[in-house]
C-alpha distance (Angstrom), angle and dihedral (degrees) to the residues before:
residue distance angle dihedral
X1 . . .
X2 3.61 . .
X3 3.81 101.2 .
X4 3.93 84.1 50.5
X5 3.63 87.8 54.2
X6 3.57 94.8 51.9
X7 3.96 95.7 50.0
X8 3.50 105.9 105.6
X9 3.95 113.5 -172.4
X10 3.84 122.0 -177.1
X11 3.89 94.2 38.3
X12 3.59 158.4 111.8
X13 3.21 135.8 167.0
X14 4.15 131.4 177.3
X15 3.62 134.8 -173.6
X16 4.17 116.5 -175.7
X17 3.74 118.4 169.9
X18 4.26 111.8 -176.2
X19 3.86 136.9 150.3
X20 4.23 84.6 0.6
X21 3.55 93.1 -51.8
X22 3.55 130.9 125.9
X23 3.78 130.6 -166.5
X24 3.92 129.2 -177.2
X25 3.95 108.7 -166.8
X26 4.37 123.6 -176.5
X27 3.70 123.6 174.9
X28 3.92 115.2 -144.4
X29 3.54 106.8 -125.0
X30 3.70 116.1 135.7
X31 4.11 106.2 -169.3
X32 4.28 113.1 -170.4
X33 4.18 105.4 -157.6
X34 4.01 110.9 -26.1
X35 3.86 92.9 -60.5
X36 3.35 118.3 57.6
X37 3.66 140.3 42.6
X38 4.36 118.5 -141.4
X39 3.83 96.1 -172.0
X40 3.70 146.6 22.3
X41 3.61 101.2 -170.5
X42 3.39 112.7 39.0
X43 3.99 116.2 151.2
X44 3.90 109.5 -124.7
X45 3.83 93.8 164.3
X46 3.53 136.7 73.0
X47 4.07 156.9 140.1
X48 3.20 127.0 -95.8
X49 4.23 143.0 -179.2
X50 4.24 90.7 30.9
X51 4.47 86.4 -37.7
X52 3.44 95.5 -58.9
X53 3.75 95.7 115.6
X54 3.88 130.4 59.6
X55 3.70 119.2 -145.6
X56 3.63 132.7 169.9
X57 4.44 125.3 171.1
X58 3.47 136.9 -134.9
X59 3.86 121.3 -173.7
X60 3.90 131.3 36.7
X61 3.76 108.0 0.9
X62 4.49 85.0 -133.0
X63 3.77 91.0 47.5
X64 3.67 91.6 49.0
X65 4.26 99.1 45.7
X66 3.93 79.1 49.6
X67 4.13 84.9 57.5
X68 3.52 95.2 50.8
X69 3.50 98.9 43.3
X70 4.43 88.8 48.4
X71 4.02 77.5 47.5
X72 3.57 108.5 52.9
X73 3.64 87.5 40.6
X74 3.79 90.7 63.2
X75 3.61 86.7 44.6
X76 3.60 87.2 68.0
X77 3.61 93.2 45.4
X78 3.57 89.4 58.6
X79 3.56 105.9 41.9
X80 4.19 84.8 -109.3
X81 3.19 96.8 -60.6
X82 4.02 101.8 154.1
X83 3.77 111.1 -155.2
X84 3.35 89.4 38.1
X85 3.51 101.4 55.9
X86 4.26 87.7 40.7
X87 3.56 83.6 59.8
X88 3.81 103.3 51.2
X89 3.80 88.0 35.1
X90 3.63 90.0 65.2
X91 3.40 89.2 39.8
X92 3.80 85.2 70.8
X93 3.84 89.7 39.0
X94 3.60 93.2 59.0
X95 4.09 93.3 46.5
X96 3.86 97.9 46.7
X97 3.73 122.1 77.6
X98 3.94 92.6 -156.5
X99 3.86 88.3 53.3
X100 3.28 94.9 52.5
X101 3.42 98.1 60.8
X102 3.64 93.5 57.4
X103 3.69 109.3 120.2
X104 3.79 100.0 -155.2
X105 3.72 132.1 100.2
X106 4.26 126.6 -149.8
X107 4.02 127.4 -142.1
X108 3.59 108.4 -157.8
X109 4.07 129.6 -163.2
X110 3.26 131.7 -179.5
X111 4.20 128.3 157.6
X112 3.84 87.9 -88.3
X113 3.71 103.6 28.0
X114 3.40 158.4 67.1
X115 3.52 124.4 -178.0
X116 3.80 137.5 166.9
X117 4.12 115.4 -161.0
X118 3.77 99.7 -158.5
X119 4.07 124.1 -147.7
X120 4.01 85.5 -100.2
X121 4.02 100.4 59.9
X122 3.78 96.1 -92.5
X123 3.89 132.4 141.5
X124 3.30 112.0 -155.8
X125 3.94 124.3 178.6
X126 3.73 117.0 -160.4
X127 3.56 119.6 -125.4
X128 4.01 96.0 -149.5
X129 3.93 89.5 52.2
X130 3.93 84.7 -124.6
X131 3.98 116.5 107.8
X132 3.25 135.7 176.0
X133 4.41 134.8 -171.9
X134 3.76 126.7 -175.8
X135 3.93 143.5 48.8
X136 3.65 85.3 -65.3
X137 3.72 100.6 43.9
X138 3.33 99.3 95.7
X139 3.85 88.7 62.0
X140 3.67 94.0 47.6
X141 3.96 95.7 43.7
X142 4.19 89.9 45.8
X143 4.29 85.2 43.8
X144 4.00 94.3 49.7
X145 3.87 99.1 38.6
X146 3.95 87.4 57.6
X147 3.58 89.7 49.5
X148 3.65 100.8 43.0
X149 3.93 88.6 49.4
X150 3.48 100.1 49.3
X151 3.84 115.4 23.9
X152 3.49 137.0 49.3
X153 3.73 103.2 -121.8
X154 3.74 121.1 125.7
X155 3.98 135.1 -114.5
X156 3.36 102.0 -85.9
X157 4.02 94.7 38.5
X158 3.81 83.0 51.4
X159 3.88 87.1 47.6
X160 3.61 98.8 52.2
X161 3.66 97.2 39.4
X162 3.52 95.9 47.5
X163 3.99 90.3 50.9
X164 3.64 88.7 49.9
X165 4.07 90.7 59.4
X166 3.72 95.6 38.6
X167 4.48 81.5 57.2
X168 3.37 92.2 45.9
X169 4.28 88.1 51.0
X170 4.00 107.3 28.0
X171 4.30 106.6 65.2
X172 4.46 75.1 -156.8
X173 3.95 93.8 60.7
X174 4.16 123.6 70.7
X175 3.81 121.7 -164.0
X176 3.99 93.8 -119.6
X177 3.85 89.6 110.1
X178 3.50 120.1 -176.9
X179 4.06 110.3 -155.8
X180 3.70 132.0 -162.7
X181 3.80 125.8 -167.6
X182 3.94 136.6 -151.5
């Protein structure tokens, strides 16, 4: 059960931070079983506490508005203060058995941070400050580490590129890419 929970089809989702920058990046695939896809331009991204914060969602659309909503709420709580409201929102996720069965994963940016708050309760901050979520994250993630090592493009080039070769990989990822910035 819990590697089928964590198997996120019709996704990606990529955090790059470089030079100060920070980009958030979704495509808009929506896939229904392994067959067919529902939607091309679904919006996976978007800002949060006044656009301050960068979040994108992997996993069942409903689980993941239910996220959000359970996240900006602790925002409030803590005067938007991100990884300390990811921390006492998984908190909560961790002590409620309805919670826990959400099958939906957050990526979180802010100007500081990146954070991932996995399908099990975690918070896990990338050491790289690249971060990807998704069937077709591991694309993305491998795509915008090469580039953030060894050119001298920015985040959201990095982004948008790296999106592009993750859709060109992952049959669960499109190249309609919706792309925040920080």
């Amino acid at each position: 059960m819990g590697q089928e929970l964590m198997e996120t089809h019709a996704t990606t989702i990529l955090a790059v931070r470089k030079n100060g920058l920070v980009a958030l990046a979704g495509d808009g695939q929506v896939t229904m079983g392994q067959t067919m896809i529902m939607k091309h331009a679904a919006q996976k991204v978007r800002r949060l506490h006044d656009g301050k914060i960068l979040a994108g969602f992997a996993g069942a659309t409903a689980d993941a508005f239910t996220l959000f909503e359970l996240f900006e709420a602790k925002l409030k709580e803590v005067r938007g203060h991100m990884v300390r409201a990811a921390v006492e929102m998984t908190k909560d996720w961790r002590k409620d058995k309805y919670l826990r069965k959400l099958e939906a994963m957050l990526l979180l940016a802010d100007s500081e941070h990146i954070l991932v708050l996995s399908g099990t309760g975690d918070v896990i901050e990338p050491d790289d400050n690249v971060a990807a979520i998704g069937s077709g994250g591991p694309y993305a993630l491998a795509a915008a580490r090469a580039l953030s090592r060894h050119s001298d493009l920015d985040a959201e080039t990095i982004a948008r590129e790296s999106m592009r070769i993750a859709a060109e990989i992952c049959v669960y990822t499109n190249d309609h890419v919706t792309l925040e910035t920080l």
